[in-house]
C-alpha positions as CSV (number, residue, x, y, z in Angstrom):
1,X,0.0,0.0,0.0
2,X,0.9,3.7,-0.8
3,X,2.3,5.8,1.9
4,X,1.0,9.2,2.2
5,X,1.1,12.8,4.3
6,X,-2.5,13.4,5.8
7,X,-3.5,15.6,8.5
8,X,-6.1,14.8,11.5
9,X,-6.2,13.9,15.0
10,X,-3.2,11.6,16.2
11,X,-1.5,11.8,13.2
12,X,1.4,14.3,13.7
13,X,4.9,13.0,15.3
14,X,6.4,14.5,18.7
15,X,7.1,18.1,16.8
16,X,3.8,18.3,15.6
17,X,4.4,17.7,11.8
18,X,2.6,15.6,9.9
19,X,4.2,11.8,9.3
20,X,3.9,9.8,6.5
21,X,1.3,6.6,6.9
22,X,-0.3,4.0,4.9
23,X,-4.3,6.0,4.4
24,X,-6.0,2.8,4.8
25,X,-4.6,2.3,8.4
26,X,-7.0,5.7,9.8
27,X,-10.5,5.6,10.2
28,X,-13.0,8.4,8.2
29,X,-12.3,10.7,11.5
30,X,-8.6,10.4,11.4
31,X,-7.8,7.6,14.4
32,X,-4.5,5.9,13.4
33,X,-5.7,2.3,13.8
34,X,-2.5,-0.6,15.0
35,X,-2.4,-3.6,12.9
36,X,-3.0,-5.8,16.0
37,X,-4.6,-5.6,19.6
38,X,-3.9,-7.4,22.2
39,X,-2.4,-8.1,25.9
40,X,0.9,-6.6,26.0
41,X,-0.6,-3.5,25.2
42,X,-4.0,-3.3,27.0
43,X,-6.4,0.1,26.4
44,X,-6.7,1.7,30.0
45,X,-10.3,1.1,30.2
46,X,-9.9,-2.8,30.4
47,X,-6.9,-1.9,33.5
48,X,-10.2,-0.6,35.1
49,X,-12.6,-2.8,34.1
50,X,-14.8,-2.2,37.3
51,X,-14.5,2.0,36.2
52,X,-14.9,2.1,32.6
53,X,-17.0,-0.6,31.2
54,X,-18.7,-2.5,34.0
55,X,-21.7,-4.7,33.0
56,X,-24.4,-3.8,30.8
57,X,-26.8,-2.3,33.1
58,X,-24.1,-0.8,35.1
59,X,-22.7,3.1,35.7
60,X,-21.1,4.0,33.4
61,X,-23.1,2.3,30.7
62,X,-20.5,1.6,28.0
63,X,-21.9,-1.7,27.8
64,X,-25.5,-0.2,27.3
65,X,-28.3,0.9,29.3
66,X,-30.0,-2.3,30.2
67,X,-28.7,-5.9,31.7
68,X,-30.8,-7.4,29.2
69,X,-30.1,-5.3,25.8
70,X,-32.5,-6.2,23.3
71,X,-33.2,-10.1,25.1
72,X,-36.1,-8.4,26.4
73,X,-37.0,-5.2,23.9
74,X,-36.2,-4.3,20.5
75,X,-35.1,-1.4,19.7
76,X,-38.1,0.6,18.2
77,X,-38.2,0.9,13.9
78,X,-38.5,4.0,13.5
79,X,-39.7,4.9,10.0
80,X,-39.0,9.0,8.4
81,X,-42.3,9.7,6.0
82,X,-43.5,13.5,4.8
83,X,-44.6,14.9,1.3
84,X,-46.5,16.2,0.0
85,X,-49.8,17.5,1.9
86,X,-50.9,16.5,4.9
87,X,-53.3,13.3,3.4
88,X,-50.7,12.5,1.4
89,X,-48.3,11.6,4.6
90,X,-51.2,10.5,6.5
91,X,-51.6,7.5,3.9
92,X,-47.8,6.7,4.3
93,X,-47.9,6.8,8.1
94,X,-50.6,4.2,7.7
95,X,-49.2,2.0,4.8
96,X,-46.0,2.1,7.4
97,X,-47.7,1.1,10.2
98,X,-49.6,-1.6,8.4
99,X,-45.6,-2.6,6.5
100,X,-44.6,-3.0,10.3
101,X,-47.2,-5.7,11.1
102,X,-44.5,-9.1,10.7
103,X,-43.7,-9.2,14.5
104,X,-45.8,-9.0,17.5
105,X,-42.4,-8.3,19.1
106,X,-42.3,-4.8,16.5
107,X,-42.6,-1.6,18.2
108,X,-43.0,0.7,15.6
109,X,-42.9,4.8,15.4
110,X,-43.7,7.3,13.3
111,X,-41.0,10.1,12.4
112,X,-42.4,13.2,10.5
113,X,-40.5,15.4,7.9
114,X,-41.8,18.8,7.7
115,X,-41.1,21.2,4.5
116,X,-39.2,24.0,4.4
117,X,-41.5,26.8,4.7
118,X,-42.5,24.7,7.6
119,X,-39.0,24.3,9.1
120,X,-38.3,27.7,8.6
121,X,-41.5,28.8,10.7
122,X,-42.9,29.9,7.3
123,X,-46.8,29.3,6.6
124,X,-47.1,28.0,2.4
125,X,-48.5,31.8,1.5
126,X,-45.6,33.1,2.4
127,X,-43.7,35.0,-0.4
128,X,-40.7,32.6,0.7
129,X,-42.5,29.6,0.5
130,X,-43.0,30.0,-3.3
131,X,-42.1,26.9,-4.7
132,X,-41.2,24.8,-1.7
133,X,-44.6,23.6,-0.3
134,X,-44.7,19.9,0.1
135,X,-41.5,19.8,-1.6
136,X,-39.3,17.8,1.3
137,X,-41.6,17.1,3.6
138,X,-44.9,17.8,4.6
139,X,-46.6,21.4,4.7
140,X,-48.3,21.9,8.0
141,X,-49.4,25.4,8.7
142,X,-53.1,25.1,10.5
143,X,-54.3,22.9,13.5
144,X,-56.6,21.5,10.8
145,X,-53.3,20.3,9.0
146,X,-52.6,18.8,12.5
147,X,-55.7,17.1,12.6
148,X,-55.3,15.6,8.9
149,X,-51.9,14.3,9.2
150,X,-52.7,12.0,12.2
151,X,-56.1,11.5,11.4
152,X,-57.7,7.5,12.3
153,X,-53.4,7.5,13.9
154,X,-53.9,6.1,17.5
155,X,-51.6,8.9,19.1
156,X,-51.5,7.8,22.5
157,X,-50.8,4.2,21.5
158,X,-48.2,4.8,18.5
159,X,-44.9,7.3,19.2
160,X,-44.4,10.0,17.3
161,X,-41.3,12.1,16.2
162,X,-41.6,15.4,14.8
163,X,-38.4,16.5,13.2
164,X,-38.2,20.4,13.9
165,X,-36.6,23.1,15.3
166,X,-36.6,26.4,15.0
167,X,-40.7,26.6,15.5
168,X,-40.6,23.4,17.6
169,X,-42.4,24.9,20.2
170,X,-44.8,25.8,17.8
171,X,-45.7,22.6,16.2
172,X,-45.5,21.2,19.6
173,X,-48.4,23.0,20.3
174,X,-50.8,22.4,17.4
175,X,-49.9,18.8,18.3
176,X,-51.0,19.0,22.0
177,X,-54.3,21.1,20.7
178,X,-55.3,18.5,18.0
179,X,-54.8,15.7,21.0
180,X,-56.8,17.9,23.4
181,X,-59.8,18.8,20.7
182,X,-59.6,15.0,19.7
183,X,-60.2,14.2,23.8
184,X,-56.9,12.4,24.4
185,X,-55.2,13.0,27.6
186,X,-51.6,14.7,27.5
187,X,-50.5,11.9,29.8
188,X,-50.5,9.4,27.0
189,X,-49.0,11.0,24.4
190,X,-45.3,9.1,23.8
191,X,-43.1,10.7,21.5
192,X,-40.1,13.2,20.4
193,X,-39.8,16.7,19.7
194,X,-36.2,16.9,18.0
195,X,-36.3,21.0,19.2
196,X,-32.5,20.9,19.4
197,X,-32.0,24.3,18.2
198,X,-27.8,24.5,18.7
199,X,-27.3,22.0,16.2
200,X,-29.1,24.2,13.5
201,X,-26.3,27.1,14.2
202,X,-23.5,24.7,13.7
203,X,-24.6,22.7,10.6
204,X,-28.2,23.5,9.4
205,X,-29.1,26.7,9.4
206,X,-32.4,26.0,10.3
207,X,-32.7,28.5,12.6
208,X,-35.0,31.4,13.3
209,X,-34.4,33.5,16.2
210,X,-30.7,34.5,17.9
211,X,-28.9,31.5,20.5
212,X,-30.0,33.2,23.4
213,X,-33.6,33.1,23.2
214,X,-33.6,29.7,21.0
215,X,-32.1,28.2,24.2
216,X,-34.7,29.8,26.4
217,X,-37.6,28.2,24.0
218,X,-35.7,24.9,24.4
219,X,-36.3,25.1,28.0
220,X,-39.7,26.6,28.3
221,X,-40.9,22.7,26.4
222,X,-38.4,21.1,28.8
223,X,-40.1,22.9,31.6
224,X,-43.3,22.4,30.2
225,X,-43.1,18.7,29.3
226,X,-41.9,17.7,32.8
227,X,-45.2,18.9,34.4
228,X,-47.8,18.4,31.5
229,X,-46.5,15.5,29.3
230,X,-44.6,13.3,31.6
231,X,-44.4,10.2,28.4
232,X,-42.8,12.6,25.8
233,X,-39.4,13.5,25.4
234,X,-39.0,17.2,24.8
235,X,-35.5,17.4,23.0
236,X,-33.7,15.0,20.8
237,X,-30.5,16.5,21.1
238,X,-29.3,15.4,17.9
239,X,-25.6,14.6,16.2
240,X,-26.9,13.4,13.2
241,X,-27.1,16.9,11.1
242,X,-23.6,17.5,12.2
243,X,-22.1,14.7,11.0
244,X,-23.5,15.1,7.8
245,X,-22.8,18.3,7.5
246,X,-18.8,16.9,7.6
247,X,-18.1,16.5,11.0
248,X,-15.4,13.9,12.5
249,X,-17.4,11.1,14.2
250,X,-15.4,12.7,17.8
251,X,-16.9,15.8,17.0
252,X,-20.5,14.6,16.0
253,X,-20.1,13.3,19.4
254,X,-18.5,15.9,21.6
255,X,-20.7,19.1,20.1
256,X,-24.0,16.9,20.5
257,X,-23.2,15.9,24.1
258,X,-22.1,19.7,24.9
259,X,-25.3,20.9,23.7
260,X,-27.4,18.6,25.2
261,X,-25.2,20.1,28.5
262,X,-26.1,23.5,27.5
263,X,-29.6,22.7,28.2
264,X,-29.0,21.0,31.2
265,X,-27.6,24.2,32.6
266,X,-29.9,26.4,31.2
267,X,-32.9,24.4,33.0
268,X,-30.5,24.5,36.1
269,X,-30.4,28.3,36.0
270,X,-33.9,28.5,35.7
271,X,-34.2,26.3,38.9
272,X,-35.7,22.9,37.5
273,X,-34.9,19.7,39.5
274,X,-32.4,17.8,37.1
275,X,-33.8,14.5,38.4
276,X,-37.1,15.8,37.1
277,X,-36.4,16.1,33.5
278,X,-33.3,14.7,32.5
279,X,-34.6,11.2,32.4
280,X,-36.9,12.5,29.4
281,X,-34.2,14.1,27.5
282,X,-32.8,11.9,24.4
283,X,-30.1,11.4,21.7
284,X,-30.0,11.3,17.7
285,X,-26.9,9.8,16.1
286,X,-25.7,9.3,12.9
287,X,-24.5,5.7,12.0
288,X,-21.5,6.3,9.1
289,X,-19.7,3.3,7.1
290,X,-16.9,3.3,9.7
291,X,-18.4,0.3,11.2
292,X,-16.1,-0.3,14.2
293,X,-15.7,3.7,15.0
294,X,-19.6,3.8,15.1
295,X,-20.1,1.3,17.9
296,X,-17.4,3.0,20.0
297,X,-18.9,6.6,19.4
298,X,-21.8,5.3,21.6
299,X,-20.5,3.7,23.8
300,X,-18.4,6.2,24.7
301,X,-21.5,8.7,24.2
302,X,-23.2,6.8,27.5
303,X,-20.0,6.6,29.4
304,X,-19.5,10.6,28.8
305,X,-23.2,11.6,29.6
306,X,-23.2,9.5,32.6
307,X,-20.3,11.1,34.5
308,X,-21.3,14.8,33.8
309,X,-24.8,14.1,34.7
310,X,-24.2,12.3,38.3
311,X,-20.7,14.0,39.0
312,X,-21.1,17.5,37.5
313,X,-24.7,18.1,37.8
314,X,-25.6,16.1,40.9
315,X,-28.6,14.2,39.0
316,X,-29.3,10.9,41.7
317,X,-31.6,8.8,39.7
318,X,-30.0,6.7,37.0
319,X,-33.0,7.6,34.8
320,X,-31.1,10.9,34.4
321,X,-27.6,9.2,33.4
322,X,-28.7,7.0,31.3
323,X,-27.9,8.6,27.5
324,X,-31.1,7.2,25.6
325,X,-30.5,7.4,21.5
326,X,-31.8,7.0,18.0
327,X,-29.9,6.1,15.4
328,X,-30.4,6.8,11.7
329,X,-27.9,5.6,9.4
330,X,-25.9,8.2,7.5
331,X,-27.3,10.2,4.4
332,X,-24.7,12.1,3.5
333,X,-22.7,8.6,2.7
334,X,-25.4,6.9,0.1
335,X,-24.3,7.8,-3.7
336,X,-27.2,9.0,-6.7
337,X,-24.4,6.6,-8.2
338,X,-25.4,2.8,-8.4
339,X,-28.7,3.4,-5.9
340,X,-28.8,-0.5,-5.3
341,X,-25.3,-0.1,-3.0
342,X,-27.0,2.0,-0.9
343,X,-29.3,-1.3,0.3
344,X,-26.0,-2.6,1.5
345,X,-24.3,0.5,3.2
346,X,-27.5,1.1,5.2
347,X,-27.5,-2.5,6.7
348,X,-24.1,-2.4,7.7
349,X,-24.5,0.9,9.3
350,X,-28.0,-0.1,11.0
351,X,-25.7,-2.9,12.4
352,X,-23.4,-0.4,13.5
353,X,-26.2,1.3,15.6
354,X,-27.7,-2.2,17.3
355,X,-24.3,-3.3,18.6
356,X,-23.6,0.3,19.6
357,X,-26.7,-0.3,22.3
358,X,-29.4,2.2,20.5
359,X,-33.3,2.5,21.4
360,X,-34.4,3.1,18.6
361,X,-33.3,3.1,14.8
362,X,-34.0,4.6,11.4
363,X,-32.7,3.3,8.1
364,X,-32.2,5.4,5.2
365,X,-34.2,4.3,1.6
366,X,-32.0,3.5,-1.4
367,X,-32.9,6.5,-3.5
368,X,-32.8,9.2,-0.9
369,X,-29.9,10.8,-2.6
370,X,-32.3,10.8,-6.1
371,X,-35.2,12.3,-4.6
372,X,-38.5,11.6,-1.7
373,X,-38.8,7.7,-1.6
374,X,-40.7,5.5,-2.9
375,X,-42.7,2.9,-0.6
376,X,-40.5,0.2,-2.7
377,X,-37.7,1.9,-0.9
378,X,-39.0,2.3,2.7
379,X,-40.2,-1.2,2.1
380,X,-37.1,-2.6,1.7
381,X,-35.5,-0.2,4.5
382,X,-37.5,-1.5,7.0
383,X,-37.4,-5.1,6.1
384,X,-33.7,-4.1,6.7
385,X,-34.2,-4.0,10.1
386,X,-36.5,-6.7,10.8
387,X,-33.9,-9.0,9.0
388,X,-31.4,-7.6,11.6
389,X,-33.7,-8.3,14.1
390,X,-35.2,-11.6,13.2
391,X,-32.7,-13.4,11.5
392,X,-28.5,-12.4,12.0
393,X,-28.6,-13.2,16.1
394,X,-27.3,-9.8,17.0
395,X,-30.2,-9.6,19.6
396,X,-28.4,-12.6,21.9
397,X,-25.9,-11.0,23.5
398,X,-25.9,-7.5,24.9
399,X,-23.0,-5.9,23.7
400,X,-21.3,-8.7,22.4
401,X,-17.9,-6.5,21.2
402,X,-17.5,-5.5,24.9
403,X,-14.1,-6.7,26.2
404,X,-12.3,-7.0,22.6
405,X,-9.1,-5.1,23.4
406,X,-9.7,-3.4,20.0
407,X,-13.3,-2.1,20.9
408,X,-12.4,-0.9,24.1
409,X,-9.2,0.7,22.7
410,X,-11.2,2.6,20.1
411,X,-13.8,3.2,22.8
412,X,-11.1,5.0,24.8
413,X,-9.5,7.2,21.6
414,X,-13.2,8.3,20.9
415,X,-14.3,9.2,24.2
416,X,-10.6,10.7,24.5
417,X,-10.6,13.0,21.5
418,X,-14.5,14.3,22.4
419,X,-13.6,15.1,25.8
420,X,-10.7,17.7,24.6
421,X,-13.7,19.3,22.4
422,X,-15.5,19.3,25.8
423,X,-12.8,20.7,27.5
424,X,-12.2,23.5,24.8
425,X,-16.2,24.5,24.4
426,X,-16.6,24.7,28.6
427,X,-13.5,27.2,28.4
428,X,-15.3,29.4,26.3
429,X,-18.4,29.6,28.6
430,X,-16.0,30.1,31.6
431,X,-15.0,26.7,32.1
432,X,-17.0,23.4,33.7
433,X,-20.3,23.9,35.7
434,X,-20.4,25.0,38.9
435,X,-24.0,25.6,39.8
436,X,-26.5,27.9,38.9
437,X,-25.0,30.7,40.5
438,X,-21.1,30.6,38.9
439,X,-21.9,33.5,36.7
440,X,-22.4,32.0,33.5
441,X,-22.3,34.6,30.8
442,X,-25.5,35.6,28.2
443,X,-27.8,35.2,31.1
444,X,-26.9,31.3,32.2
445,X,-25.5,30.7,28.7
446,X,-22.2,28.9,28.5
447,X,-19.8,27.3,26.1
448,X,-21.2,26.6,22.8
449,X,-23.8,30.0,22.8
450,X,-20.5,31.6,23.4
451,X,-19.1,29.1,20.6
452,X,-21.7,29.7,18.2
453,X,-20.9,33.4,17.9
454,X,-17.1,32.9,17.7
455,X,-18.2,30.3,14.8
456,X,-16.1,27.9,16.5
457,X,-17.9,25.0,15.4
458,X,-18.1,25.7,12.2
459,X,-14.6,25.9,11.6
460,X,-14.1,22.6,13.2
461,X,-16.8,21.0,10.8
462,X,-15.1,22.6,7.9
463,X,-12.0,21.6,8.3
464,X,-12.9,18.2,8.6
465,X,-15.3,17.8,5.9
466,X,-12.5,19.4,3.9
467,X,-10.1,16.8,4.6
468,X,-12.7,14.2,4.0
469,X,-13.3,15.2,0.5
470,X,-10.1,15.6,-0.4
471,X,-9.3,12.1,0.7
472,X,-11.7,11.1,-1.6
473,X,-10.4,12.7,-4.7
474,X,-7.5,10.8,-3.9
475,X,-8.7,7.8,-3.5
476,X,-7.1,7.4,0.4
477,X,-11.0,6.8,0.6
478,X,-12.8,4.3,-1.9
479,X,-16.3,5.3,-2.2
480,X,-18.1,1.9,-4.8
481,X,-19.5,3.3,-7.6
482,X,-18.3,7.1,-7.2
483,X,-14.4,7.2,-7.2
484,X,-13.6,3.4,-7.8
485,X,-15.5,0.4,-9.3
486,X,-17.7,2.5,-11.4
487,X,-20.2,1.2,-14.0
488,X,-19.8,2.4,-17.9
489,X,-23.7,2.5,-18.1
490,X,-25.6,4.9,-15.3
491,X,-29.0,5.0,-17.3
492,X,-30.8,2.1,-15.5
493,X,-33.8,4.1,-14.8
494,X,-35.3,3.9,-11.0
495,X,-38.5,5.4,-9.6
496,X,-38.7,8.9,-8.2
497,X,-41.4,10.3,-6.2
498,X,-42.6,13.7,-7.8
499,X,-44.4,16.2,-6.2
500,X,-46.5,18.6,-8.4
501,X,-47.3,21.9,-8.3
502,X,-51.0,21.0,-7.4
503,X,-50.0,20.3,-4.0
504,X,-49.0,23.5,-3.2
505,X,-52.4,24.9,-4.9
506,X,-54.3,22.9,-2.5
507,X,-52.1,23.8,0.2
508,X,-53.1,27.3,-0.8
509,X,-56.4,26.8,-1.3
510,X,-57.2,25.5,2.2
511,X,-55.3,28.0,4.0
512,X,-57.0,30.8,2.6
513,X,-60.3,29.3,3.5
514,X,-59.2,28.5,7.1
515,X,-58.6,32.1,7.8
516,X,-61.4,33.2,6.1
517,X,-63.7,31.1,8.5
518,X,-61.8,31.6,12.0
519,X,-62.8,34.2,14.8
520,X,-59.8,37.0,13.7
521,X,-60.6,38.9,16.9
522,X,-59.7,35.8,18.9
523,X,-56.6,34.9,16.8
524,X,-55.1,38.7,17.4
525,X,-55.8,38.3,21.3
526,X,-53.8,35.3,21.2
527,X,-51.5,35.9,19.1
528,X,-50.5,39.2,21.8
529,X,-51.1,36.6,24.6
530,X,-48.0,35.0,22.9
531,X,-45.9,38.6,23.0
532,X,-46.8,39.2,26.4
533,X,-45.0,35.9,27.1
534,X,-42.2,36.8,25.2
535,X,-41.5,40.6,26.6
536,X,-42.0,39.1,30.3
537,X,-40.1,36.1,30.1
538,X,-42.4,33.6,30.6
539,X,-42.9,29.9,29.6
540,X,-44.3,30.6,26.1
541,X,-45.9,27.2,25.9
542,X,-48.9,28.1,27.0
543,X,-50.0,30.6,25.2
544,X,-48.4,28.9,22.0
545,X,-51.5,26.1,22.8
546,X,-53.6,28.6,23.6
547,X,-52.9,29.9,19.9
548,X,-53.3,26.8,17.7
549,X,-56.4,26.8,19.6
550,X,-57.7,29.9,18.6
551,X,-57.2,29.2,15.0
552,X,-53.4,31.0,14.3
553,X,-51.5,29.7,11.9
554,X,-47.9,28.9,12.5
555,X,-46.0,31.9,10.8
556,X,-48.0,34.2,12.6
557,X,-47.4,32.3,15.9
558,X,-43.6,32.2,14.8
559,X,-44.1,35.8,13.6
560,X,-45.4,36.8,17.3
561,X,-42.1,35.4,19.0
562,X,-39.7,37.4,16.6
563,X,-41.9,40.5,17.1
564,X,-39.9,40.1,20.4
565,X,-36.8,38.2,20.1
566,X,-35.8,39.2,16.7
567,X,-34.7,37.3,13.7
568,X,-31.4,36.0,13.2
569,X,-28.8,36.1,10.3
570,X,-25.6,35.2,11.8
571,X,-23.3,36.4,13.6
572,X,-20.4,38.8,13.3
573,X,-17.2,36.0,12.8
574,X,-19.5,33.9,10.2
């Protein structure tokens, strides 16, 4: 093999300049990987066995959350579905949910996609939502939208995951005023708001308002879950955009973990009980082809979250160490080239996730790079799992890896190279936690608000999407069927889903008629109920539910909040 001078973590000598070494011996985030593990060399976590891996079951969790793994419980198949109008994903929520029906031991959740006028807090009248309606997800701008995409859905007996952010809260509440004008108790409601707003500064730009106050919404649903809807989980703090968006696999998990922590202190400050909600916060990882690196990034994701949660923020129940995380395998790696690979890069990375310990898993269709998929596609990407879980034995054994001197040597490097990012992002927000009264800057806001306006994260993903792509054009990184083992004819045709233009006419059509029916008067009082909130600090929730109620639409809800808070373009080091 070729020797070569690449840059990336542990791969400078004592002097700091770069050495020469074979490409194929470092992983896709740069670890330098030994021929051979074994005993005359053993990783430090297996000298303190007891310490750093323990049972499955046990602090610190390496090994997984539960004694049993998946003896007991599968991990829930979690299937992504939006187009379209909101009929249009209602039938493939139910032609999901009827796909799912092979296994009495199934536990099955829905996962909604929104469109972009609808992740951008944008109703589809809005001048900037010309062209986009429906277009990558579903358009939801009413409560009546709410009511049609889970209508004949048994919402308190199915989860649900609604993939948004930056008017989270919003859609939150249209969700919780459908349930309460359908006559189903908040108490049963099971399911994930993503609503991880920091992410959206470093990689997707999803974001409406400045840090400051997108960290204070974060909390007011945190705040407002824990009392009201004790089965949901309020924040999915995720990794997953980040990594695709370029990032190293230690920095997908370090900058997912610190945000989640910038939460945690931001309900601190407030004065929450961390016992009381941390047991409902959750995780969203990507699974990438680096099939061994995967498994160790989460198992040293649990064994990091567990010792800042009981030793930094003095949480005493378990519940609240335990880091609880979906999975969806990796996007950003599937090629428009040869779409049939994809098939096999998604198992392999779905396997990734399951021996990593997840609790729940998404696998990506075979044409997502081409366009919205097909139900051929989600089909065959759920049958994915259900092979996984049915038929390879991977279910057996709880953490079956745990104890190879390899595993727990790349478990170790991981959790090693994350913690410096750790260390670095608590610096910039005045170093590590010390209680709600230690000064944090920005009003309780620490390291990666302070982070997000230096662009520090950013950078970091820059840099190592840069050196990712160039290893590619190189060929240090073979990619079937893009840079290497390429096929002379790319015409076989495959099935797209198209969306038309009449969608969004319809889309039209029914929101004009919806505010030509409502009570107006009502819909302004609420809408300056939702101000009111805003200018005095309050929990917004509320009146947010008090909104969809009343008949507001979402970008005038959205609309109400930035009357306040301000919209946000970036900051001055972007």
């Amino acid at each position: 093999m070729s020797q070569t001078t690449i840059t990336g973590p542990g791969l400078s000598d004592a002097s700091g300049q770069p050495r020469e070494i074979d490409p194929h011996a470092v992983t896709i985030s740069g670890i330098v990987v030994d021929p051979v593990y074994g005993p005359a060399n053993p990783p430090e976590s297996l000298k303190n066995h007891d310490r750093d891996i323990a049972s499955p079951g046990e602090f610190p969790y390496t090994r997984g959350l539960f004694p049993e793994g998946y003896r007991t419980r599968l991990w829930t198949m979690r299937q992504f579905a939006g187009f379209g109008s909101a009929d249009d994903t209602n039938r493939r929520f139910k032609y999901l949910l009827q796909a799912a029906k092979t296994s009495t031991k199934a536990n099955t959740g829905l996962s909604t996609a929104f469109d972009l006028p609808t992740l951008m807090g944008r109703d589809s009248d809005d001048a900037l939502s010309v062209g986009e309606v429906g277009k990558c997800g579903v358009a939801i701008d009413t409560i009546e939208d709410m009511h049609r995409l889970y209508a004949d859905i048994p919402i308190d007996k199915v989860t649900v995951s609604q993939t948004i952010n930056g008017p989270a809260a919003v859609i939150w509440a249209m969700y919780l005023a459908m349930a309460r004008q359908r006559g189903i108790d908040w108490s049963t409601l099971g399911g994930t708001l993503q609503n991880d707003i920091l992410k959206e500064f470093h990689s997707q730009n999803e974001f409406i308002y400045p840090p400051e106050p997108s960290v204070k919404l974060v909390a007011d649903t945190i705040e407002f879950q824990t009392q009201f809807v004790p089965r949901w989980h309020s924040v999915s703090i995720s990794g997953y955009h980040i990594r695709e968006a370029g990032s190293t696999g230690p920095q997908e998990l370090a900058f997912t973990l610190r945000d989640g922590m910038e939460y945690v202190e931001a309900c601190l400050v407030r004065g929450l009980d961390v016992d009381a909600f941390a047991p409902r916060l959750s995780f969203f990882f990507n699974s990438h082809n680096e099939f061994f690196e995967e498994i160790a990034k989460l198992r040293a994701a649990r064994r990091i979250w567990a010792r800042r949660m009981r030793d930094v923020y003095g949480a005493k129940s378990p519940k609240s160490w335990y880091m609880k995380t979906h999975v969806q395998t990796a996007g950003c790696s599937l090629t428009e080239q040869q779409p049939l690979n994809n098939i096999i890069r998604v198992a392999y990375q779905a396997m990734a996730a399951v021996l990593g310990g997840c609790q729940s898993l998404h696998t990506d269709s075979m044409d997502e790079t081409l366009g919205l998929p097909t139900e051929q596609a989600v089909t065959v990407a759920l049958r994915t799992q259900q092979i996984l879980a049915h038929e390879t034995g991977v279910t057996r054994s709880t953490d079956p890896l745990g104890g190879s001197w390899f595993m727990e040597s790349l478990t170790d490097k991981v959790e090693e190279d994350a913690l410096a990012l750790i260390d670095e992002i608590d610096e910039m927000g005045g170093g590590v936690w010390k209680g709600a009264e230690n000064g944090r800057p920005a009003g309780g806001y620490g390291g990666v608000v302070q982070g997000i306006h230096k662009g520090f994260f950013r950078r970091k993903i820059a840099e190592a999407s840069y050196r990712y792509a160039e290893e590619c054009e190189n060929k240090d990184r073979i990619i079937v069927g893009m840079n290497e083992y390429t096929d002379n004819d790319e015409s076989r045709p495959i099935d797209i889903l198209q969306i038309g233009p009449e969608v969004e006419e319809t889309q039209l059509d029914r929101l004009a008629a919806f505010k030509a029916k409502r009570d107006k008067e009502s819909a302004k009082r609420a809408l300056d109920a939702i101000r009111n909130a805003c200018k005095k600090n309050e929990n917004v929730m509320p009146s947010l539910v008090d909104g969809a109620l009343a008949d507001c639409t979402l970008g005038e809800m959205v609309q109400a909040m930035a009357d306040i808070y301000g919209r946000y373009a970036g900051g001055p080091e972007w």
